[in-house]
N, C-alpha and C positions, 0 to 999 in steps of 0.2 A: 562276670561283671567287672575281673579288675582293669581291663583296656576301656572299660567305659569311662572308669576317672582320670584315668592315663594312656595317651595310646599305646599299640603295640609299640613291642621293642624291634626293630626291625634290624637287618643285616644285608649289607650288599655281598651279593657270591658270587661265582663264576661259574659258568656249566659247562662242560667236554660233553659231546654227542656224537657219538658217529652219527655218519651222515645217514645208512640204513635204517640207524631208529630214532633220527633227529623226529620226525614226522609223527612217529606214535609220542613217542614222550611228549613233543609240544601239543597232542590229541589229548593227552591224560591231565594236561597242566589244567589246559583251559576248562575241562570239566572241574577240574576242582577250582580254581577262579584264586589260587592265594600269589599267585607270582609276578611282581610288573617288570617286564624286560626295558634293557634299556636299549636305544640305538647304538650299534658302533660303527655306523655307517652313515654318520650325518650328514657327508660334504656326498655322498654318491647319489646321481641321479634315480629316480625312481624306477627309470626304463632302462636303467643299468643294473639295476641286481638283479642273481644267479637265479630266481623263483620268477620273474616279471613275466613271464609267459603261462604258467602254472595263474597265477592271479588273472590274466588276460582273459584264459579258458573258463577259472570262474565268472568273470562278466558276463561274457559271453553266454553263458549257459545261465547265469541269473536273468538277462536279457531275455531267452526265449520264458522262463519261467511265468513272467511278467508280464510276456505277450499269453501265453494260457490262461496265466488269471486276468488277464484284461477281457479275455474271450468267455471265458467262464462267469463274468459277473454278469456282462454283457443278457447271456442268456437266463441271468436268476436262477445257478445252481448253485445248492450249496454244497461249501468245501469242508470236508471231515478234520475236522482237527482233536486229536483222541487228548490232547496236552501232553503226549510223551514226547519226548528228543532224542532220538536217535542217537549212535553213536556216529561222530566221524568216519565216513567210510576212507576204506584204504586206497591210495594211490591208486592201485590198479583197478579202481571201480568208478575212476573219472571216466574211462572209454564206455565200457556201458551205459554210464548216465549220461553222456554227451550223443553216442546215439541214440540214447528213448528219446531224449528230446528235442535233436534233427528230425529223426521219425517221426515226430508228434507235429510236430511244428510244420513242416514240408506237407504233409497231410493236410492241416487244420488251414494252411494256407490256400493248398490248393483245393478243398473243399470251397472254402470262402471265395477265390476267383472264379467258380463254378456256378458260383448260386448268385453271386455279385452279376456274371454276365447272363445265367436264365431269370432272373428280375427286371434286370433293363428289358430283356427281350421281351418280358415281360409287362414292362411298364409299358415300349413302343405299341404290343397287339392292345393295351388296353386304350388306348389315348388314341388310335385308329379306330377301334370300335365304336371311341365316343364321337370320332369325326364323323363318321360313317352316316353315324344316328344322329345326330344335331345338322347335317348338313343336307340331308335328306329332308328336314325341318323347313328349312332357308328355302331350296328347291320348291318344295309343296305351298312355300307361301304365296309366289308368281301368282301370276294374273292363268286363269282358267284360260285350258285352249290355245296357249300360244306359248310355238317352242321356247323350251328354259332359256336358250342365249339367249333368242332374240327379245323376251322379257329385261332380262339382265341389262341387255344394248339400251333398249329404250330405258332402262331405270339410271343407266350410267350416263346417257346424252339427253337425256330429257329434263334428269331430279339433280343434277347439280349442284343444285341450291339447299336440297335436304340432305345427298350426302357429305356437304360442307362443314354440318353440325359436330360440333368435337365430342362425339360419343362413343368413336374408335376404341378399343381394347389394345392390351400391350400383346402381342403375339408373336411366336416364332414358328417357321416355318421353311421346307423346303421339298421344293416339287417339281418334278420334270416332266411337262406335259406338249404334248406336239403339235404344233403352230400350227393353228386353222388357216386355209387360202384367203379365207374371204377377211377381208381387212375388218368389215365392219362387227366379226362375232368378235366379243372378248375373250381372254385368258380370264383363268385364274387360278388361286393355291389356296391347300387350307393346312391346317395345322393346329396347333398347341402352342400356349404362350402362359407363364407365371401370372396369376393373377393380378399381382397387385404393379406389373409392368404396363397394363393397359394402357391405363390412361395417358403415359408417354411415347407408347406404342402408336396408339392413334395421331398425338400430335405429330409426331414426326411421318405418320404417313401424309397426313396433311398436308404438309410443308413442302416434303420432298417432293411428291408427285403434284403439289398444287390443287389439291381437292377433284381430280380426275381418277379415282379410287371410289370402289364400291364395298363397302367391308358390313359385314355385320358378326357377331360373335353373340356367344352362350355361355354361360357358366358351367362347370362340371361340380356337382354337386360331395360328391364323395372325395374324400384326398384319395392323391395317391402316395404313394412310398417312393421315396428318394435312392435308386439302389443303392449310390456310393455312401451316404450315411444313413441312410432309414428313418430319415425326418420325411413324416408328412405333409406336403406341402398342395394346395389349392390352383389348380388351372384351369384354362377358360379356351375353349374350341371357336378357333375363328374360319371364315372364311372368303377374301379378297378376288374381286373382280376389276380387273383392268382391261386396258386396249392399246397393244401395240409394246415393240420388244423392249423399247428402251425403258418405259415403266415395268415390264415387268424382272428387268435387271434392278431396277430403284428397287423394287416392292422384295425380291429376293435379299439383295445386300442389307435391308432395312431388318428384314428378321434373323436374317444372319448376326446381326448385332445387338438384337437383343434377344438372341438365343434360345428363337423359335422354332421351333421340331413340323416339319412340314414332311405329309403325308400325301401318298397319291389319293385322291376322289374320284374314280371315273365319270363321267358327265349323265351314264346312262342312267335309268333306273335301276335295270335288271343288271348290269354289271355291277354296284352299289350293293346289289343285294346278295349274290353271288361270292361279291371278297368279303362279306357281314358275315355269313354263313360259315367261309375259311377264316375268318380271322376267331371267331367263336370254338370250330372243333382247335385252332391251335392253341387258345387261351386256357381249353380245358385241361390238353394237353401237358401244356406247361404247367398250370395246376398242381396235376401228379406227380410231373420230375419233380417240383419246388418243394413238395410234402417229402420224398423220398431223401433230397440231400438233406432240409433238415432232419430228420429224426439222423441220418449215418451223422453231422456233424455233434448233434446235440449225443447220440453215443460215444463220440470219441469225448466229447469234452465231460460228462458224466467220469469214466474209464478214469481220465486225468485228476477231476478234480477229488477222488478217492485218495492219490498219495500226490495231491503238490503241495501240500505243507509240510511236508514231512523231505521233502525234496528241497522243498526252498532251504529248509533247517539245515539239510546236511551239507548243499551247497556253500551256506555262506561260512558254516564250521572249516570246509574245506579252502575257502577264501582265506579267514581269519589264520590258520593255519600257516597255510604258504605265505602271509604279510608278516606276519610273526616272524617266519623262516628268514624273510628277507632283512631282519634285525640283525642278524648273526652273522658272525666273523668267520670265514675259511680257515684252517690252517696251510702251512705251504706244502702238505701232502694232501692237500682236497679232499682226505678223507673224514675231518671231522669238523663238527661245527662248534664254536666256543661263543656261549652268549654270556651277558652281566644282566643280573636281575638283582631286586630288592625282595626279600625274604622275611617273611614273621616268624623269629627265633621259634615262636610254641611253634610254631606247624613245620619245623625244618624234617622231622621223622618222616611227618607227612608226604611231603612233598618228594622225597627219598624213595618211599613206598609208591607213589606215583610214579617215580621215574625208574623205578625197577619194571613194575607191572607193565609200560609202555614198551620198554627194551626185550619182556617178555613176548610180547603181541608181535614184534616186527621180526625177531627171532636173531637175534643180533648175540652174538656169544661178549660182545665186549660192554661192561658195565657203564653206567653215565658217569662221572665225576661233578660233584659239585662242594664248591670250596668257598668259607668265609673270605672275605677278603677286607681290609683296613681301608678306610677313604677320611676323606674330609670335609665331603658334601655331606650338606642335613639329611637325612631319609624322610620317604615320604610319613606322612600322619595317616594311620589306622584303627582307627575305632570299631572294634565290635559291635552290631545292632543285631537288631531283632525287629518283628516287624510294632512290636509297641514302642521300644526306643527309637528308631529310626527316624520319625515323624519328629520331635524333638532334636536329635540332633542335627537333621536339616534347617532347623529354626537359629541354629548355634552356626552351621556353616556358612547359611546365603550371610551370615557378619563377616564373618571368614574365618578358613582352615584353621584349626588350633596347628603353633610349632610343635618340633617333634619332641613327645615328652611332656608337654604344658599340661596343666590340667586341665581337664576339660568341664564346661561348665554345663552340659546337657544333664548329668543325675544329678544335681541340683534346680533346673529349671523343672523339671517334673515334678516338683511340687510347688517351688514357685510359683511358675509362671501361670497354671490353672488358679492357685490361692491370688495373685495379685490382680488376676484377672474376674474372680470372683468379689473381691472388695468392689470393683466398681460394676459389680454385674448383678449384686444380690437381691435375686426376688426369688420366692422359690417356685414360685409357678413357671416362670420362664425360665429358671435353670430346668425343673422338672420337662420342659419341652427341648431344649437341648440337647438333657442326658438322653432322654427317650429316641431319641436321633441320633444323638453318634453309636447308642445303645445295639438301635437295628442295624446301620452299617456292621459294627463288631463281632455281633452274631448270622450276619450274611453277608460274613469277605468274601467266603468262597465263590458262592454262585453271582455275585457284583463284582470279583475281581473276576472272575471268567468272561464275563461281559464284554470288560474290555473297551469301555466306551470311548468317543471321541470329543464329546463334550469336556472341555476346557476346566470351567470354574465347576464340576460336578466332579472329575479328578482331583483338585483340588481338597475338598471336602472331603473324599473318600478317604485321600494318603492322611490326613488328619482326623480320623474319626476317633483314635483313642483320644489324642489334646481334647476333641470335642467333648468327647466322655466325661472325661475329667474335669475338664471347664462345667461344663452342667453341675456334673454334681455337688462342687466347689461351690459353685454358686446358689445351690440348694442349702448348702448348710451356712453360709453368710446371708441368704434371705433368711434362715431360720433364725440366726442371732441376730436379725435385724428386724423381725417380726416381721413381716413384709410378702405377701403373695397376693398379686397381682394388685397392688397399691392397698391392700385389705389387710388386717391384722388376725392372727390365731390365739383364741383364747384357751391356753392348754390347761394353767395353771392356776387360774385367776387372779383376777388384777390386784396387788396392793393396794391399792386405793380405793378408796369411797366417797358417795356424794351424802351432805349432811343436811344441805337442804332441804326444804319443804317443794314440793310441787309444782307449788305458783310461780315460789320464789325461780326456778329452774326454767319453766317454759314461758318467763317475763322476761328477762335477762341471756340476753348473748355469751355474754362473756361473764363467766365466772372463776372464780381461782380456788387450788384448793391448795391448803396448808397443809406442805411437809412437817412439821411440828407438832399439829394437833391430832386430830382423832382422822382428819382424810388421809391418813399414808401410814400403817401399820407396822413402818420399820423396817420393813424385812423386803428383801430388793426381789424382783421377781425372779426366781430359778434360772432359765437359760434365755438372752440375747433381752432385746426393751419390753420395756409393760404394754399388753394393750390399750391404753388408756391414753397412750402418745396419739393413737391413729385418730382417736376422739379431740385431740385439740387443736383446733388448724389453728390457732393463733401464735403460741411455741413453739410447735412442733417442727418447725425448719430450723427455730434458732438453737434447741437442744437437740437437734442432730447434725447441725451442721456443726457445734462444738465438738462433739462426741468423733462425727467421723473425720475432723480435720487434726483432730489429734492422734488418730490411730494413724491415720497416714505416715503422719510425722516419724510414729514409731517406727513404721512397718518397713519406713523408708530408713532410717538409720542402721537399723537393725539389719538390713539387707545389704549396703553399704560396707556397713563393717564386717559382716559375712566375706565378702566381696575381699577387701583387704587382709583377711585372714587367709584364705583361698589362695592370697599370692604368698602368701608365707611359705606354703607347701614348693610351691615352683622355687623359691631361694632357698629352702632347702634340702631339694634332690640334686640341681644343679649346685650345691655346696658355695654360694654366691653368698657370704658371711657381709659382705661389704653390703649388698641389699638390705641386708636385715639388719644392721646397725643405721646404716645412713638412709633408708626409705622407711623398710615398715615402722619400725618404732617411731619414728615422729610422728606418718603417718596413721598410726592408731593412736597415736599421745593427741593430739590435733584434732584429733573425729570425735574421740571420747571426751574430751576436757570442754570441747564449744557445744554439741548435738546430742551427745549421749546423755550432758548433764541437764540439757534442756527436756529432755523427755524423763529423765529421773524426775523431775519437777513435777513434772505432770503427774506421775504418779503418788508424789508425795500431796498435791495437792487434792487429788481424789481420793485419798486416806483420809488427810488430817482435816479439812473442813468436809461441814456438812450446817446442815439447816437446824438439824438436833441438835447440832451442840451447846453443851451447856456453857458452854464461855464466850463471851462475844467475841473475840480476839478468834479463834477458831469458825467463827459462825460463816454463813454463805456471802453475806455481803462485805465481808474482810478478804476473803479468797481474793491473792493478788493476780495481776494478769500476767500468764506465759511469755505472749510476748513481750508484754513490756518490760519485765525484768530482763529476760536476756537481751534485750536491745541496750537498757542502761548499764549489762553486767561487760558487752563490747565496750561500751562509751565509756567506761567507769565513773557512769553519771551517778549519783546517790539519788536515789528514789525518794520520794515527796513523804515526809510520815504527819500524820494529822489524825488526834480523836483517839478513838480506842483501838482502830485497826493496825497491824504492824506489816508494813509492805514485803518483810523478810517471813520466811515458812519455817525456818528452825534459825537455833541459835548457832552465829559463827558464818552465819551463811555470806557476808559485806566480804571476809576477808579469804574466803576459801572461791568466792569469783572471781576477785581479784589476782588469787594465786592461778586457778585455773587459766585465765586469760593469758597471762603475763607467758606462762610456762608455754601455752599453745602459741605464742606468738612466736616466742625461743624456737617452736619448732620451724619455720619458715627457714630462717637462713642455716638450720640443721642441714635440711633437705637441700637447700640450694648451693651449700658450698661444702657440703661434709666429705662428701662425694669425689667430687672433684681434687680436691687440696691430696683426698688420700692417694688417689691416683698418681698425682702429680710425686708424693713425697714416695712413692712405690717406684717409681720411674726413676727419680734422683739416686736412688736407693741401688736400682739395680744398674746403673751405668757405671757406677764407683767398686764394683765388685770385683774382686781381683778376678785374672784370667783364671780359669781353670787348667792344669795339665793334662794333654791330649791322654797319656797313663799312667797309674800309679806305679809306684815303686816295683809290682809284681809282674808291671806290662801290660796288666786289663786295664781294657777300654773303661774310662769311667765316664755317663752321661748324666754324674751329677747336677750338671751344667743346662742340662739340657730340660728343655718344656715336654714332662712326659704327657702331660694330657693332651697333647699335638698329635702324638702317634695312637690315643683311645680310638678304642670301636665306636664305629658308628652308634651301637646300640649301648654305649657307656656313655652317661652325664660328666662332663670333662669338670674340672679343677680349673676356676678361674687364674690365671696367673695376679703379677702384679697388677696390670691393666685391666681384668674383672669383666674383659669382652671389649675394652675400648684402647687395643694395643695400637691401631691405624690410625685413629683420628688423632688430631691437634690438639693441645690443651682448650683453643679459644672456642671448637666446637662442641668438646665436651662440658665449658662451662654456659653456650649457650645451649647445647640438648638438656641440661640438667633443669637451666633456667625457666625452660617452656614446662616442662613435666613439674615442678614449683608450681608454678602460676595456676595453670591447666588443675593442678591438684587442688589449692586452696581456693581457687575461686569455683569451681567442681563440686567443692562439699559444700558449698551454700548455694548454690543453682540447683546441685542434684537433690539437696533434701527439698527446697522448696519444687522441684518436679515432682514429688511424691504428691503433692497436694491436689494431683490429677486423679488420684482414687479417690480424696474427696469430691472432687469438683463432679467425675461422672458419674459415680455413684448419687449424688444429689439429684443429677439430670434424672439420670434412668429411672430415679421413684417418680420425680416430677411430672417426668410424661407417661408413667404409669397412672399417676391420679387421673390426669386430665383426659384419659381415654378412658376411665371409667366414668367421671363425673361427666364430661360431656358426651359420649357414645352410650355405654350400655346402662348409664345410670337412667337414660329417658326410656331404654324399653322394659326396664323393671317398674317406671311408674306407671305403665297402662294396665286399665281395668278389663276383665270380660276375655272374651275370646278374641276382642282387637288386639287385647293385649299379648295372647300369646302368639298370635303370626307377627304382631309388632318386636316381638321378642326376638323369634324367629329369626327376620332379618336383619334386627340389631346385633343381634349375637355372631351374625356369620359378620358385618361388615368389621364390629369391635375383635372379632379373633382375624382376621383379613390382616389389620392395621397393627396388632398384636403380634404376631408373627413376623410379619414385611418390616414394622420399624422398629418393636423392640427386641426381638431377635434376631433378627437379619442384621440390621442399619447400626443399633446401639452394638449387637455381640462385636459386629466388627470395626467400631469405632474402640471396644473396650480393648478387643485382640492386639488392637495396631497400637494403643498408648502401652498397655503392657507389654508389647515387641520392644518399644523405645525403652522401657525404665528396665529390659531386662540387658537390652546391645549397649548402653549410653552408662546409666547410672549403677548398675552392677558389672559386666564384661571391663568397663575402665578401668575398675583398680584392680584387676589382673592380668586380664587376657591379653596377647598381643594378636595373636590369630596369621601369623604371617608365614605360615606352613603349606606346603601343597598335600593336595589330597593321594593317596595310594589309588592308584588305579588298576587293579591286578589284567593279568589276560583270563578273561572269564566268558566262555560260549552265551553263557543268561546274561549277560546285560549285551552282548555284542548282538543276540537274537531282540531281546527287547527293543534296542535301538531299531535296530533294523525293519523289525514290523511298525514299531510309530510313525519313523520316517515313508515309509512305505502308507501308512492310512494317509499322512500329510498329503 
């Protein structure tokens, strides 16, 4: 847990690889995931370094990969995925994986070109069959007794008028039939046309040939299959009669263009029936090949889809690899590779161990070297998680990266952020519905993280199931001291109070009051969280809880605040930044404590020392002075109004020790604004006047008394501010305006941020409020029905009130509560320490380079 509070200490090193076991070693890194390389080839083209062919090949071969599983889904197989990961295979088992999966591929294609062209052929005997048969239809309609053309002639030179009618179908068509001598028989073609082309089909035969066209058409009832995509699509059997060649040039270009499939029709009958007959035994025929290639394709893709996960995994390990490789530096004997990485001091054994094992595998006699090296770039920030931490310090990162070293403020928000979130969330019925939910996630990550799902906002909820956990049951135990479940109250303990009325006088009278003083209130405060007796008084009952919960706020909120400033205490001093903690923190906790801290001391003194009991009036409930107004007069150094027996002061001494307090807080303003600075400055005057130093002493050793050793600290060492304290570049006039904004930013901060606290009152008040209101106006009316209406009225009161229960005060309120407690944890706690301007470690790691890679791929 200690890189939880502080990240790793990390080191930049240097690695020598021969080139023989560069390949294993970078194999063994990325399974352990702790190492981030860096580039030392940033100005070189991508299609210029030594591996870019090696990477090309893996494309290439992830390329067909993609193509199988595009083929594979296609058919609704399922792919085995056992969840192991393979090792990286070696070098010399790119050639065999690149031909299984030419082999596959050159098969699976030419299987597909196979079935692609006995489909069509397939599609043409089926769409002649239907011509065959609907055209035969058209034929049989003619007038009895008189041959087919010369039926046709007379219908074409006679009905002009009827087949004028725009009732034409869209069709396509072509056909090559042999010109009758006799002028007066007509041609015609028939064919297949897309259904819903008809109707512009016809017009433009209309048009073109001038209503000298004889067309009638059929629907085909069944789809058929598209062979090039296997979308089903609807067509419609026509069949056109004209006269004479140049129309039947119109009538052909015309279905040419809308990309009609025209069949022969011979004119006979007995010819008709003769190519029905062949077009039937070849229909069956094709039947059979079509059954035969699929089952061989769906074998092949079966065969494949057993190891393509396991193919994809090694593939892109072998990608990631050679990308890696191509980070690294030649030497000028070609024989070895020199990379820069950043290294987590605890794992260096590690990592060592890795790099032996890897020089073992490749069989390389010459050992790897890796060596610390000094820099003066920041390292990156690495945090240790787990999968319950994790979730939390994602909620700390998307503010941003803690610098390297900072403290981090995720094991503190683990109870925070659930507790602040439970103040405005407390009921315990709906906390109990929350725990019960992240509950089940917790206890079914495995078979729901296997899953794998692609829904968005349902990931979401999953990576947060512990925050959920913890939210719920947070919130269970603040409805429990709030007495509070599902707008209803628990009577555990019973109430201190009693009613001493009579009867009458009770069920005559709305409002009644009872005396703390007398015999209604027994003294004695109920055990844990408010009395039941609260949920009984809707006349008060907002105004002594909104008291109650606007001052815990207050607390809850200073107290976290100054948590917050303490917190940076820790970062001034690992960084040994002495100048911070004289010139910031101390004014800044002298300032927080002397105006906020004392105003919540108050409050406590005031819910000690008065009460209703008391035997002194001076002390009694209506002397009790207001919070705020005192601290409003103790800013103003206004003197409060005294009148009568009440004394506007809570103890004695209290006029002169506000006074002190204010004065000294105010003293802190121009602390912080010029303390700072001035010392800077007088560090600087300081060290310009220093005599030179001699380059040797008297004995001839170099002496580097002179010199800024914390310049030349490890990266993983907290440096020694010099005189400048981190501000050696900048100018006096912008050191005294940054100092200036962080002043301002500060004191006007602690009276913004504490009155933001007041957002746990404010939703906290909601959330009971529209918890009433969904009882009293939803399930309160199907608790008043009598009889057995009453209980189906129950019935479906109950489902709509838990509907609305769920959907708005657990869904709509949890994450209106989530988002204001994000703010008061990034805004009014992260400000007085965190700066966040760290980049994240990002090791080379096969698990998250495989994760990516399959997300992107579901994308």
């Amino acid at each position: 847990m200690g890189s939880l509070f502080r990240s790793e200490e990390m080191s930049l090193c240097q690695l020598f690889l021969q080139s023989e076991a560069a390949y294993a070693c970078v194999s063994e890194l990325g399974e352990l995931g702790l190492v981030q390389f860096r580039d030392l080839n940033p100005d070189v083209n991508a299609f210029q370094r030594k591996f870019v062919n090696e990477v090309r090949r893996c494309d290439e071969m992830e390329r067909k990969l993609r193509y199988l599983e595009k083929e594979i889904k296609k058919d609704g197989i399922p792919m085995l995925d056992t969840g192991e990961s393979p090792e990286a295979p070696q070098p010399r088992e790119m050639i065999d994986l690149e031909a299984t999966f030419e082999k596959l591929e050159n098969e699976l294609r030419e299987v597909n070109q196979n079935a692609e062209a006995l489909k069509r052929n397939y599609l043409e005997l089926t769409e002649l069959k239907h011509i065959l048969r609907k055209t035969q239809v058209f034929f049989d309609e003619q007038e009895g007794g008189m041959h087919t053309t010369e039926s046709m002639t007379r219908a074409l030179i006679t009905d002009e008028s009827r087949t004028g009618k725009a009732m034409g179908p869209v069709q396509l068509g072509f056909l090559e039939k042999s010109q009758d001598t006799e002028e007066y028989l007509p041609c015609f073609v028939a064919g297949v046309i897309l259904r819903e082309r008809l109707p512009a089909f016809e017009r433009m035969l209309w048009r073109a040939c001038r209503g000298n066209v004889f067309l009638r058409q059929a629907m085909i009832e069944d789809p058929l299959e598209d062979p090039s995509n296997g979308d089903k699509v609807y067509k419609s059997v026509f069949i056109i009669f004209f006269q004479g060649d140049q129309l039947k040039t119109r009538v052909k270009k015309i279905c040419e263009g809308f990309r009609a499939t025209l069949y022969p029709c011979p004119e006979a009958p007995t010819d008709r029936r003769e190519m029905a007959m062949g077009v039937m035994t070849r229909i069956e025929d094709l039947h059979t090949v079509l059954g035969q290639t699929q089952d061989h394709r769906h074998r092949v893709l079966v065969a494949a889809a057993k190891n393509l996960k396991n193919w994809f995994v090694k593939v892109r390990k072998i990608k990631a690899i050679y990308h890696t490789l191509n980070l690294f530096n030649l030497d000028v004997t070609q024989k070895c590779l020199i990379a820069e990485c950043w290294v987590p001091l605890l794992d260096f054994e590690t990592i060592q161990i890795a790099l032996r094992r890897g020089t073992e595998r490749s069989g390389s006699s010459v050992p790897p070297i890796l060596n610390r090296m000094e820099t003066f770039e920041d390292p990156p920030t690495y945090n240790r998680t787990n999968k319950f931490t994790n979730a939390f310090q994602a909620l700390i990162n998307a503010y941003g990266v803690a610098s390297y070293r900072e403290m981090n403020p995720a094991p503190y928000t683990i109870i925070t952020f659930p507790f602040l979130f439970a103040v405005m969330f407390g009921d315990l019925g709906h906390g109990l519905i929350m725990a019960l939910f992240g509950l089940w996630m917790v206890l079914k990550e495995k078979p729901l993280a296997a899953k794998k799902s692609d829904n968005e906002i349902w990931n979401i909820f999953f990576g947060g199931r512990y925050i959920i956990f913890l939210m719920g049951v947070f919130s269970m135990y603040t409805g429990f001291v709030y007495n509070d479940i599902f707008s209803k109250s628990l009577n555990l303990f019973g109430s201190a109070w009693s009613i001493n009325y009579n009867t009458s006088t009770v069920m005559s009278n709305k409002a009644l009051q009872l005396d703390p003083k007398g015999l209604d209130y027994a003294q004695t405060p109920y055990p844990i969280g408010l009395d039941p007796v609260w949920q009984v008084a809707p006349l008060n009952k907002i105004i002594f809880q909104n008291a109650y919960k606007m001052k815990i706020s207050i607390i809850f909120g200073v107290i976290h605040m100054l948590f917050g400033v303490f917190v940076g205490l820790f970062n001034h001093r690992y960084f040994k930044n002495k100048m911070a903690i004289y010139c910031e923190f101390i004014p800044q906790v002298i300032f927080l404590v002397f105006l906020f801290f004392y105003m919540t001391l108050l409050m406590f003194i005031k819910w000690v020392k008065y009460s209703a009991s008391s035997e002194t009036v001076e002390f009694s409930a209506g002397c009790a002075p207001s919070i705020l107004i005192t601290f409003i007069n103790m800013v103003l150094f206004k003197a409060p109004e005294e009148g009568g027996d009440c004394s506007p002061y809570m103890f004695a001494g209290q006029a002169g020790l506000q006074k002190f307090l204010v004065v000294v807080a105010l003293l802190c303003v121009p602390w912080m604004l010029l303390a700072k600075p001035i010392l800077i400055m007088r560090g600087r005057k300081e060290a310009a006047h220093q005599p030179i130093v001699p380059y040797s002493n008297e004995n001839g050793d170099a002496d580097g008394a002179g010199l800024n050793h914390s310049a030349t600290a490890p990266a993983g060492q907290p440096q020694q501010q010099g005189a400048g304290h981190g501000h050696d570049n900048e100018e006096m006039s912008e050191i005294f305006i940054h100092q200036g904004i962080h002043t301002i930013e500060y004191v006007l901060g602690s009276v913004s941020h504490t009155a933001s606290y007041l957002r746990l009152w404010a939703l906290s008040l909601a959330h009971a409020q529209l918890a009433e209101v969904l009882w009293n106006m939803v399930l309160q009316n199907g608790l008043k029905q009598d009889g057995w209406i009453g209980g189906v009225a129950l019935w479906a009161v109950f489902a709509f009130w838990a509907v609305l229960t769920v959907g708005i005060l657990v869904l709509m309120e949890g994450l209106s509560a989530f988002l204001h407690t994000l703010r008061l944890h990034w805004v009014e706690f992260q400000s007085k320490f965190y700066a966040g301007l760290g980049y994240a470690f990002q090791p080379f790691s096969f698990e998250v380079i495989l994760e990516t890679s399959s997300s992107s791929t579901e994308d």
